[in-house]
MIKOLMAR-95881 format. One record per residue (C-alpha): residue number from 1; residue in three letters; x, y, z. Coordinates in steps of 0.25 Angstrom, whole numbers. Layout:
// residues N
<NUM, 'ALA', <X, Y, Z>>
...
// end
This chain:
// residues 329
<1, 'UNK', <0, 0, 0>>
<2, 'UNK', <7, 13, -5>>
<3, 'UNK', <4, 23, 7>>
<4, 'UNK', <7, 35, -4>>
<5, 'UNK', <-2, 45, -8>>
<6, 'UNK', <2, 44, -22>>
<7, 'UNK', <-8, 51, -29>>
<8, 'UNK', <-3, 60, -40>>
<9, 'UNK', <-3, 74, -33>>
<10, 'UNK', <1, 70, -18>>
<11, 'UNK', <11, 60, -13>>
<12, 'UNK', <9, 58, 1>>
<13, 'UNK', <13, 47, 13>>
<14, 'UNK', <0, 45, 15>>
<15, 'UNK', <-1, 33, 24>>
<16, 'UNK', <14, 32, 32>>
<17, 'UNK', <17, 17, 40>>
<18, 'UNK', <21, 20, 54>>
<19, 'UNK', <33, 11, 52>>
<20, 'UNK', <37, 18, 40>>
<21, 'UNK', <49, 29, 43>>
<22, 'UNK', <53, 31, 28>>
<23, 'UNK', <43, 29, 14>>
<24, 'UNK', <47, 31, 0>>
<25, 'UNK', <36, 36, -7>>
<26, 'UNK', <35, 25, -18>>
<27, 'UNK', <29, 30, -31>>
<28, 'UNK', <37, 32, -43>>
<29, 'UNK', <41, 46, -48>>
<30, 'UNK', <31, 48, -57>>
<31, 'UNK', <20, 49, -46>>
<32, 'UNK', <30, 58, -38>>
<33, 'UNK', <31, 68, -51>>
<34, 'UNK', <17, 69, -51>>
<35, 'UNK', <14, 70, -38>>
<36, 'UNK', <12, 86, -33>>
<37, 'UNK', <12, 85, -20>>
<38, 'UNK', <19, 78, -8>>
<39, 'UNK', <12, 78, 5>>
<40, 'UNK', <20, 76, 19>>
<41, 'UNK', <9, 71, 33>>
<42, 'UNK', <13, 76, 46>>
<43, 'UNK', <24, 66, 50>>
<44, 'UNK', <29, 63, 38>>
<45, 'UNK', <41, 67, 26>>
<46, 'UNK', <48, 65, 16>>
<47, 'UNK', <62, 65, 6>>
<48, 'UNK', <61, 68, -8>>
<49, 'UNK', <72, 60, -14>>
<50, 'UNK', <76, 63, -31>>
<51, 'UNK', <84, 51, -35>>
<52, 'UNK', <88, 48, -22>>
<53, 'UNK', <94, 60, -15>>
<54, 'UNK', <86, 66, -5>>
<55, 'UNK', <78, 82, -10>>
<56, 'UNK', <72, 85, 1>>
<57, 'UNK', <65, 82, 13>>
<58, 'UNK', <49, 86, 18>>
<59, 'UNK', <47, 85, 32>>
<60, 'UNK', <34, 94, 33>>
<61, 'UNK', <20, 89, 31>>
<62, 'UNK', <12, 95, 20>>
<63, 'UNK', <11, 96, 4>>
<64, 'UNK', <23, 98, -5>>
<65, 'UNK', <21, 102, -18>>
<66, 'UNK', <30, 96, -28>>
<67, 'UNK', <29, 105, -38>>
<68, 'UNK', <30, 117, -32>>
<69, 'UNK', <42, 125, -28>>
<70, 'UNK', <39, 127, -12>>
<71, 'UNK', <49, 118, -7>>
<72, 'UNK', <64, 118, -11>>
<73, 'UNK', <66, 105, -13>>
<74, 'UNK', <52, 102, -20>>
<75, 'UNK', <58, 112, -31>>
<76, 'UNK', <69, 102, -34>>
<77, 'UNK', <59, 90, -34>>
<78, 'UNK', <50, 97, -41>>
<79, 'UNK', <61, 99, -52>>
<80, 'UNK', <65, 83, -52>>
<81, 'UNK', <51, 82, -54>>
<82, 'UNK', <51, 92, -68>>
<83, 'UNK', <64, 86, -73>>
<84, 'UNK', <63, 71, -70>>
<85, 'UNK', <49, 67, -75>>
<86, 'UNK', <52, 53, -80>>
<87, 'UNK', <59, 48, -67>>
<88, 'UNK', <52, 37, -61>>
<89, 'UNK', <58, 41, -48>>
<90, 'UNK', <61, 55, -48>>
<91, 'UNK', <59, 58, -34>>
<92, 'UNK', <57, 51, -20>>
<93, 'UNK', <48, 53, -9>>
<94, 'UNK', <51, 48, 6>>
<95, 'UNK', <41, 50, 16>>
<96, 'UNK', <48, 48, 32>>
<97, 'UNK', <39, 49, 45>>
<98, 'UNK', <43, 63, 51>>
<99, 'UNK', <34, 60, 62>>
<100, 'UNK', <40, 54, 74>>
<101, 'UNK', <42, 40, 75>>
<102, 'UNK', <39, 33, 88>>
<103, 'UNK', <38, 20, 96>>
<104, 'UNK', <46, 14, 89>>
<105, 'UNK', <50, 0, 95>>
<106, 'UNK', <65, -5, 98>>
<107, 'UNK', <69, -18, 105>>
<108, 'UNK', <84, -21, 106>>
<109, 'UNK', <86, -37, 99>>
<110, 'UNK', <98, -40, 105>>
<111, 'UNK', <98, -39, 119>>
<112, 'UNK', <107, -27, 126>>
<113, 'UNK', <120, -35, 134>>
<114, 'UNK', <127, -28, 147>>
<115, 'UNK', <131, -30, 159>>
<116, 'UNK', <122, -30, 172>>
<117, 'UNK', <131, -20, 181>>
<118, 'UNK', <127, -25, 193>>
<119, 'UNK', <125, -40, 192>>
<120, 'UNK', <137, -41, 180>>
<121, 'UNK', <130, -52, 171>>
<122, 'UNK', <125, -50, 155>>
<123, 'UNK', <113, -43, 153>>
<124, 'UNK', <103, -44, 140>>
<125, 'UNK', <94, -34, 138>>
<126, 'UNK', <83, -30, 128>>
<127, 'UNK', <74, -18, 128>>
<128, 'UNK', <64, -14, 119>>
<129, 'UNK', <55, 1, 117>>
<130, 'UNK', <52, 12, 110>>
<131, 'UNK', <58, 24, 102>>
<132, 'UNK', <53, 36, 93>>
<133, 'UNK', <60, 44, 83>>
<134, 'UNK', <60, 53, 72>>
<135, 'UNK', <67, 54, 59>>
<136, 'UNK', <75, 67, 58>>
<137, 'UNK', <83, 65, 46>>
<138, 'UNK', <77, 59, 35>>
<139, 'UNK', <87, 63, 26>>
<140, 'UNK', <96, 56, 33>>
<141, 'UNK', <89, 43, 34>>
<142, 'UNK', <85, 44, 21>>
<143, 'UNK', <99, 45, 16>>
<144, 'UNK', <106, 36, 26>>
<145, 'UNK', <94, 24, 30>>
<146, 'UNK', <83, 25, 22>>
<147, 'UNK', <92, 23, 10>>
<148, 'UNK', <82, 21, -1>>
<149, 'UNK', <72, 13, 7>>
<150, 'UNK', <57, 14, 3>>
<151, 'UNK', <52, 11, 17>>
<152, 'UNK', <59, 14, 29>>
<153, 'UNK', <52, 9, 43>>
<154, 'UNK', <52, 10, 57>>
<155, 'UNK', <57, -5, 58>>
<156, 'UNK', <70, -1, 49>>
<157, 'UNK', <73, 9, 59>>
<158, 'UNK', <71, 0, 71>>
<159, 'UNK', <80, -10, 64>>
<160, 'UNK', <93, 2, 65>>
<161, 'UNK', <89, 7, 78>>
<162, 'UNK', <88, -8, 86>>
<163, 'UNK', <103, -12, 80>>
<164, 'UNK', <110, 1, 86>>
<165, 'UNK', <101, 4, 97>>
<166, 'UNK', <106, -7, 107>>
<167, 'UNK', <119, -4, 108>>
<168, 'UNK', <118, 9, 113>>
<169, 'UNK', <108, 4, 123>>
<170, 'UNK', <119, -5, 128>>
<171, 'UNK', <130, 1, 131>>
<172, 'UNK', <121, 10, 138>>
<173, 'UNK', <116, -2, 147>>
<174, 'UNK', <130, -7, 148>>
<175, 'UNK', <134, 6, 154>>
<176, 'UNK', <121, 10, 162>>
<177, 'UNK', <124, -2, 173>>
<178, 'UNK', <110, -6, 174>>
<179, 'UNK', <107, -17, 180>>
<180, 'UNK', <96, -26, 176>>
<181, 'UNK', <89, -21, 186>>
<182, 'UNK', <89, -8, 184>>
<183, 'UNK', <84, -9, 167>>
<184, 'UNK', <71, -7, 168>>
<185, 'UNK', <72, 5, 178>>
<186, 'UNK', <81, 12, 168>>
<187, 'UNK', <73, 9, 155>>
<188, 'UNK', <72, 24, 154>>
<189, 'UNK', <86, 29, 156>>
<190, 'UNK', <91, 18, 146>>
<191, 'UNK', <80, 23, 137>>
<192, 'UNK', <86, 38, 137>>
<193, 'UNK', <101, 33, 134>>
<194, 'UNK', <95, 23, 124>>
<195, 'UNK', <89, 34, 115>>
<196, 'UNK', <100, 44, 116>>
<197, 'UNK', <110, 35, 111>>
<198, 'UNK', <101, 29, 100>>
<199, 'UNK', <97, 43, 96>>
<200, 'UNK', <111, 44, 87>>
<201, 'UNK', <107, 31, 82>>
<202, 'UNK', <93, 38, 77>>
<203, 'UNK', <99, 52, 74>>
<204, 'UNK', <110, 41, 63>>
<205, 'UNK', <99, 37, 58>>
<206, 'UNK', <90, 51, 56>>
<207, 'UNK', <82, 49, 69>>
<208, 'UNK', <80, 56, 80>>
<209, 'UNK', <76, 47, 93>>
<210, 'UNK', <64, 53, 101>>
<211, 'UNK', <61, 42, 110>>
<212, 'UNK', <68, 30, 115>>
<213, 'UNK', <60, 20, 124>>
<214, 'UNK', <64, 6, 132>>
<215, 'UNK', <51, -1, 136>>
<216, 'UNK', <56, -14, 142>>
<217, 'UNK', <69, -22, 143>>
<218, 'UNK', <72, -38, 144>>
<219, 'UNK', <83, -46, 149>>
<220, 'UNK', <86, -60, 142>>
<221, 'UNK', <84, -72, 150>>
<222, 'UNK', <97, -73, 155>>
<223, 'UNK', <99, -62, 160>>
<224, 'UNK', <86, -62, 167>>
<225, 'UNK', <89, -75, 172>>
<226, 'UNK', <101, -68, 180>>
<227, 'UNK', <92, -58, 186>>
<228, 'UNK', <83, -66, 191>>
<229, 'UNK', <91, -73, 198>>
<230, 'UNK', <97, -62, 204>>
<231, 'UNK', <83, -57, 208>>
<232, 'UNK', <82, -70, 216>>
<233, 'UNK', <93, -68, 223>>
<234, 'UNK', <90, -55, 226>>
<235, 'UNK', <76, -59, 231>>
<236, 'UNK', <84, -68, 239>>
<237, 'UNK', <92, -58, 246>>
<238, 'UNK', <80, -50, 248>>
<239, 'UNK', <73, -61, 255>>
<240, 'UNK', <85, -66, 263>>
<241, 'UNK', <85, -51, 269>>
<242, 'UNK', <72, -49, 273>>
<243, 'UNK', <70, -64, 280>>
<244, 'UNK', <83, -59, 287>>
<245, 'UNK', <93, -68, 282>>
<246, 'UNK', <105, -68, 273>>
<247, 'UNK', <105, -72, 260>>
<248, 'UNK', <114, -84, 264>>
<249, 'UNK', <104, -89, 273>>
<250, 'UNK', <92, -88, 263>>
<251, 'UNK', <98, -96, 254>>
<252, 'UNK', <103, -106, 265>>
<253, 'UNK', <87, -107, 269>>
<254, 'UNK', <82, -108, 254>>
<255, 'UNK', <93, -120, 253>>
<256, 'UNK', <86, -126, 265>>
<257, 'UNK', <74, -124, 260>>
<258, 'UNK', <76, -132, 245>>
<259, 'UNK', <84, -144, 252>>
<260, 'UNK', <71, -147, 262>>
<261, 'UNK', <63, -148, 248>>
<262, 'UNK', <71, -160, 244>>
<263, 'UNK', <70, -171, 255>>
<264, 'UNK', <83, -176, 250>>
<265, 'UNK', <90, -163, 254>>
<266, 'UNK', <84, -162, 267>>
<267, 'UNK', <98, -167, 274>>
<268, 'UNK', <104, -157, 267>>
<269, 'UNK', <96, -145, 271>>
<270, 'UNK', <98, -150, 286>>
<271, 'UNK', <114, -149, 282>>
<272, 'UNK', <112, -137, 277>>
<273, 'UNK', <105, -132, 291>>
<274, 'UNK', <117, -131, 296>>
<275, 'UNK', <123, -122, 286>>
<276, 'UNK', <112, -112, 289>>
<277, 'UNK', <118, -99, 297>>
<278, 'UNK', <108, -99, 308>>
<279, 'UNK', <121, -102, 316>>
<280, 'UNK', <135, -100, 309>>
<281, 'UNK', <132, -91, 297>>
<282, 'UNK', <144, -82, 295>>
<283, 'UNK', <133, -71, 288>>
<284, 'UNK', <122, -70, 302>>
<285, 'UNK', <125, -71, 316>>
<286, 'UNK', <128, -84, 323>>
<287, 'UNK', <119, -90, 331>>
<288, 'UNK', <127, -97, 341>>
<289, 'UNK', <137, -85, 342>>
<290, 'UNK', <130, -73, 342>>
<291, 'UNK', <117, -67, 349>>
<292, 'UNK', <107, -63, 341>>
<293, 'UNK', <98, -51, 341>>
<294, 'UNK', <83, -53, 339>>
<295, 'UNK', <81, -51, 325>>
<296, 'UNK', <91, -60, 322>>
<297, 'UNK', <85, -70, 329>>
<298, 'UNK', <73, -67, 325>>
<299, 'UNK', <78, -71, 309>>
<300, 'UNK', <85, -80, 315>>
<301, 'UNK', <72, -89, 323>>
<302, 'UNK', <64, -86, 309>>
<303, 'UNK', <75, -94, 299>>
<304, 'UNK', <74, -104, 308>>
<305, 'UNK', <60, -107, 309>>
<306, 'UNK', <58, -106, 294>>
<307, 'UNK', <68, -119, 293>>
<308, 'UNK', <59, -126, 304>>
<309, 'UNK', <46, -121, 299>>
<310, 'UNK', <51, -125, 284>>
<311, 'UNK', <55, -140, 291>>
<312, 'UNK', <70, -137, 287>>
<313, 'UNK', <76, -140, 302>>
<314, 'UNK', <68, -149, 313>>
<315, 'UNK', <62, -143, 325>>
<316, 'UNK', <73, -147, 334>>
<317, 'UNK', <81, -141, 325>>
<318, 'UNK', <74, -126, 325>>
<319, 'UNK', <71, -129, 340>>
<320, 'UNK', <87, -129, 343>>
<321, 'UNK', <91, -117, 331>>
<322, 'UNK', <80, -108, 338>>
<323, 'UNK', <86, -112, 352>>
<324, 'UNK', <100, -108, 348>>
<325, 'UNK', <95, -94, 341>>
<326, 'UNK', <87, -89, 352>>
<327, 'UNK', <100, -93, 362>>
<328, 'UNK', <108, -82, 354>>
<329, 'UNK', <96, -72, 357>>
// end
């Protein structure tokens, strides 16, 4: 479907595709030499091209007569016009999108590589978001990108932007020293460096960056199988301080615990009792040595009748630990 107005008195981009950025208007030159006008929408212009080298440039939406003398580039068009009338292709019209051009989508495809700085293992990460621009040099692109395409879209330009986009990205990330952690909370900031040091890579291309978005990021699976199990440990930690004991002891305890499961390790959880620091840990007062103040005690009695309650030591057994403590009170 030709979206041309190609009636003999008006050429006109009559019905512009949003993905389109670049459109050669795609009629020979004899419809263009007949034609007398050229019409221009809001948001949109044009090159005039004559055997290839660039007349002039319209950016201003309205009616341009081709025969007339009102613009100074339209004289010499108008002259190709008188002198080259058997030419089938005298001149060339390319309509471009003036208007800005926004959301559009970006996603990196290769994930972004560094080093976490605080817990010093690989990370892979991609992003994915949003960005607007506008063209500011056509001429430019014309010459330099465009080279003669008919059709020139948005997905051509995401093409360039996604393979020199990621490496400014990471060496910023490489030198930020975010942690995982701290990623998602700084989406924003990484944002901001991310479009102004892409913003060269736009203006090389006869654009001009006026937004640059991250919605979301995602680590691979490996690296989110190390976080989680830092995560556990870090849960660990939290829940060894508030029940009052030290990591050591937790994981002592949770030992205790998976051995009783197993009826075949139930002599070695026994063994392992003595192990335990409710006497001779190096980490928490001894029991047999030094007194005790009440909140210490207090942890002290509550450990204990978790193993009893849990069926990890006898009753005699928990009888004669209890004993002992409440001597050193």
């Amino acid at each position: 479907m030709n979206v041309f107005n190609q009636f003999r008195s008006v050429i006109q981009w009559d019905t512009p595709n949003d993905q389109d950025l670049f459109i050669k208007f795609t009629s020979k030159g004899e419809e263009i030499k007949n034609a007398s006008t050229l019409t221009l929408l809001d948001g949109q212009a044009c090159i005039l091209t004559y055997e290839g080298q660039i007349e002039g440039i319209l950016e201003e939406a309205g009616t341009y007569d081709l025969k007339s003398e009102n613009k100074p580039f339209i004289t010499s068009i108008k002259k190709f016009l008188q002198f080259k009338e058997g030419s089938e292709h005298l001149m060339g019209i390319w309509f471009f999108r003036k208007a800005d051009i926004l959301n559009m989508r970006w996603g990196t495809r290769v994930p972004i590589a560094y080093k976490d700085p605080i817990y010093k293992f690989p990370i892979l990460l991609t992003a994915f978001g949003n960005y607007s621009i506008r063209i500011t040099k056509p001429k430019y692109f014309f010459t330099n990108i465009l080279a003669g395409q008919e059709v020139y879209c948005k997905s051509d330009l995401k093409e360039i932007f996604i393979s020199r986009v990621v490496q400014p990205i990471t060496d910023y990330l490489a030198n930020a020293k975010f942690s995982f952690q701290e990623i998602d909370a700084n989406l924003e900031s990484i944002a901001a460096i991310a479009r102004e040091r892409t913003a060269p890579i736009f203006e090389d291309l006869g654009f001009e960056i006026i937004d640059f978005r991250i919605e979301g990021s995602q680590f691979d699976r490996e690296t989110l199988n190390r976080i989680n199990e830092i995560s556990d440990v870090q849960a660990e930690v939290n829940a060894a301080e508030i029940a009052g004991v030290n990591f050591a002891e937790l994981q002592k305890l949770k030992a205790l615990r998976d051995a009783a499961k197993n009826e075949s390790a139930a002599g070695m959880a026994m063994g392992m009792m003595s192990g335990l620091n409710l006497a001779n840990d190096t980490h928490t007062p001894s029991i047999q040595n030094n007194a005790l103040s009440k909140d210490q005690l207090k942890s002290k009695l509550k450990d204990l009748k978790e193993l009893f309650d849990e069926d990890l030591i006898t009753e005699e057994e928990y009888q004669d630990k209890r004993k002992a403590l409440m001597e050193k009170f």
